[in-house]
Every structure is written in C-alpha cells, then in structure tokens.
N, C-alpha and C positions, 0 to 999 in steps of 0.2 A: 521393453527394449533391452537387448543385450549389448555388451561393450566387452571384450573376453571374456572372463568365466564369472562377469557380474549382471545381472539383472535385476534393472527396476520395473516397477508399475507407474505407467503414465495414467494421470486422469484427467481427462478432459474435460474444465467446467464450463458452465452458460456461460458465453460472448457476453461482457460489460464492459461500461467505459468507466465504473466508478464501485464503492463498495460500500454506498451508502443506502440502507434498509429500504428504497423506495420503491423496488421491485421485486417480485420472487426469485428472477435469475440473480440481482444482488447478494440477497440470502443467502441462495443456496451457496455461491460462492465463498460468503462471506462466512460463515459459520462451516463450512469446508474444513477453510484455513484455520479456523480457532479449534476445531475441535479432532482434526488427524493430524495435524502439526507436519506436513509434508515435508521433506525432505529442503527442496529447492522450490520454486515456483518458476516455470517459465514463462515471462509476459510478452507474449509475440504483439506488438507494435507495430502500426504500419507506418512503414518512414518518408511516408509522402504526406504525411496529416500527423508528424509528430506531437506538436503542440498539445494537439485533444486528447492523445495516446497516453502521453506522459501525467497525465494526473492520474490515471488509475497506478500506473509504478511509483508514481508518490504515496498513496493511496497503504499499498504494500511493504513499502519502507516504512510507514508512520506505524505499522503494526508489528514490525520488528523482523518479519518473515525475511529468509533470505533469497535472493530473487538476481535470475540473469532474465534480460531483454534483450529477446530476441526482433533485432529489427528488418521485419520483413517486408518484402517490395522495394527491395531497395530498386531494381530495375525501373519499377513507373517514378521513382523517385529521382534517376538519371534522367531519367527523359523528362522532367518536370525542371532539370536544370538544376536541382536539390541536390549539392554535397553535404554530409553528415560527417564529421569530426566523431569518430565513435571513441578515439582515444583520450578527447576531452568530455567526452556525454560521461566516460566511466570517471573521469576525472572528478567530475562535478559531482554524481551521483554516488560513488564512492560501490559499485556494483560492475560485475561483468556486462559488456556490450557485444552481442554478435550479429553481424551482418548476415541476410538468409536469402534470397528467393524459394520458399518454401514449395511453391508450385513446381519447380523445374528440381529441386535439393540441393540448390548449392548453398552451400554454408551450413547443412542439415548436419555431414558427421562433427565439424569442428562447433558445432552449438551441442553437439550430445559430449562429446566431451568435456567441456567447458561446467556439461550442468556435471557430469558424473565428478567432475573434481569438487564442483560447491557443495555438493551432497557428502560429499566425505569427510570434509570439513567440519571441525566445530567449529561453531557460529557463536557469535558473543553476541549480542544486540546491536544494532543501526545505530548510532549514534545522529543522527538525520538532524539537521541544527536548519529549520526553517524559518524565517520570520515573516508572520504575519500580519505587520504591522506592530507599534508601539503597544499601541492599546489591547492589540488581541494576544501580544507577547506574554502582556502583566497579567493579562484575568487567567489566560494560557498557567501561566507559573503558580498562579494561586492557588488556583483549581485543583494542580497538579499534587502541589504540596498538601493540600486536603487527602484528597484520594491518597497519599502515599502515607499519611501520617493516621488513617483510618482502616488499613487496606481494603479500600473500596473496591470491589470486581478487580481485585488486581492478580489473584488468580487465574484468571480466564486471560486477560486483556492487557494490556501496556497504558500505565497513569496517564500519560498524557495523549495519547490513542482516546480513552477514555472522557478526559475533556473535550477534544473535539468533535467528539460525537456529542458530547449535550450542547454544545454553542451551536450544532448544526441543527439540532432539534431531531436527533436519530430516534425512535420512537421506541425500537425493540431494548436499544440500551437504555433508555428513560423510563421504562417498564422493568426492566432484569433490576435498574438500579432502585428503584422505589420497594423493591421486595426483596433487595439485600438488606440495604439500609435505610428506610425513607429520611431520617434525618440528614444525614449529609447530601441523599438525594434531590433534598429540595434546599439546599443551602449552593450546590452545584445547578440548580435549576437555576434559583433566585440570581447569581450571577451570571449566568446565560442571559436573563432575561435583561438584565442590568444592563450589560454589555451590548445588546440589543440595541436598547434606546440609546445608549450613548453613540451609538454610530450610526443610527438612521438622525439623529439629532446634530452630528457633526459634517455630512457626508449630502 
C-alpha cells in the first residue's frame, strides 16, 4: 500500500476471534505477531457483533502490540439500529477507532492513514489495566512478579501476557516454558492450578 512516497507491506493473517493456541489459524497468527513485530496491526471488527470482536483486540493489547480497529459494517450495523460511540470505544481502549464499510471503501483512505501515522510512531507498551476479578487480580500479580524477577520468556513475551496464558491452560506456552525454565514452570503451573480450584470451588 502506498501513501506518497511511503510504502508498506500488508499482511493478511487467518480470520480468528482469539489468539489462543487452539487452533492452527490461532498460531499462525499468533506467533506472526511475536516474531515479525509488525509495525501496526489492523483489527477489522465487525460492528454489528462488537461484543465477540472485541475480545480478540483485548487479546492484542494484553500483548502489548500496537493496534487500530478498524470497525467495519458499520452499515448493517445502522440498520440493526446499532449506534457506536467510536470516540468513547478509543477512549476506553486508549487505541485509534475507525469506521469502514470496507466492501463499498468508505472510511478505507482515512483508516490507511490513521495506520500509516501509528506505524511511525514509537510505541511504549499498553499499559492495558484490566480486572479480572479479585482473585484472578492476585494470582495475576504474583505470577507476574515471578516471571519478571526470573525473566521467564520475557524475551519473546509480555510477564503478564505470559501468566495468562498458563491460567488459560495455553499448551504451546506451557511447553516453551517447561524447556526454559521448568522450575518456575511448574511453580507458575501449580498456581494456575490452585487458582483453578479455588474458583470452580467458589463459583
């Protein structure tokens, strides 16, 4: 894609709703992002079924990547009687928000531009302040503080990216981490598991 005398490369990855190792388009995805460190990511969104959409751009914040959504359909989403606040969605999200009908192109040049300015940007990290509850808060920060005071995979990955993938049970990282480190590996397991039963036990 050109934008005056700058060109990038788009790459198009496999259609998922999440970026959790449970399938190969996940993967590929997901190990994309970890290991060409793309510029921007653009997460086209359809904004008639936000709700579903938006866990995958949580998803992409929790890994520190920097990221416009692009919300498209906004059309079926008029007709659905569906107004979107896109100046509070960036609010919230603390990321650019663009409106698209990508089939027809409207909103396509003012989303290229948008990305071409986040790409030129240095990026500092997401600061992304989510809570998952009390209890998932503490084992969350524990964890964290292990992995950052070991540097567990924290080369590749983001410490606390890194805990929620073993409370999820991600298989690929529970495997990479067992053959960095299995000690902390399995002290990071153990409270996964812990945590586990403490909320199938409260819940």
């Amino acid at each position: 894609y050109r934008m005056g005398d700058t060109t990038v490369d788009i790459v198009d990855l496999p259609g998922t709703y999440s970026l959790t190792a449970y399938s190969m388009e996940e993967l590929v995805a997901r190990n994309f992002l970890v290991n060409e460190k793309p510029a921007v990511v653009v997460d086209i969104v359809d904004a008639a079924n936000l709700e579903r959409n938006l866990y995958l751009a949580i998803q992409f914040m929790e890994m520190g990547v920097p990221v416009v959504i692009a919300l498209n359909m906004m059309d079926v989403a008029h007709k659905r009687g569906i107004h979107i606040d896109t100046h509070k969605l960036e609010e919230m999200l603390g990321v650019h928000v663009e409106p698209i009908v990508a089939r027809r192109g409207h909103g396509v040049p003012e989303l290229m531009k948008t990305v071409f300015q986040v790409a030129e940007q240095k990026h500092e990290s997401l600061n992304l302040k989510i809570s998952y509850g009390e209890d998932m808060d503490r084992a969350i920060s524990e964890m964290t503080a292990e992995i950052e005071a070991t540097d567990f995979l924290v080369g590749r990955y983001r410490s606390k990216w890194i805990a929620l993938k073993y409370l999820e049970g991600d298989h690929e990282i529970l495997d990479l981490g067992h053959k960095h480190n299995p000690i902390v590996a399995q002290k990071l397991a153990t409270e996964a598991e812990r945590l586990g039963r403490h909320i199938r036990k409260t819940t």
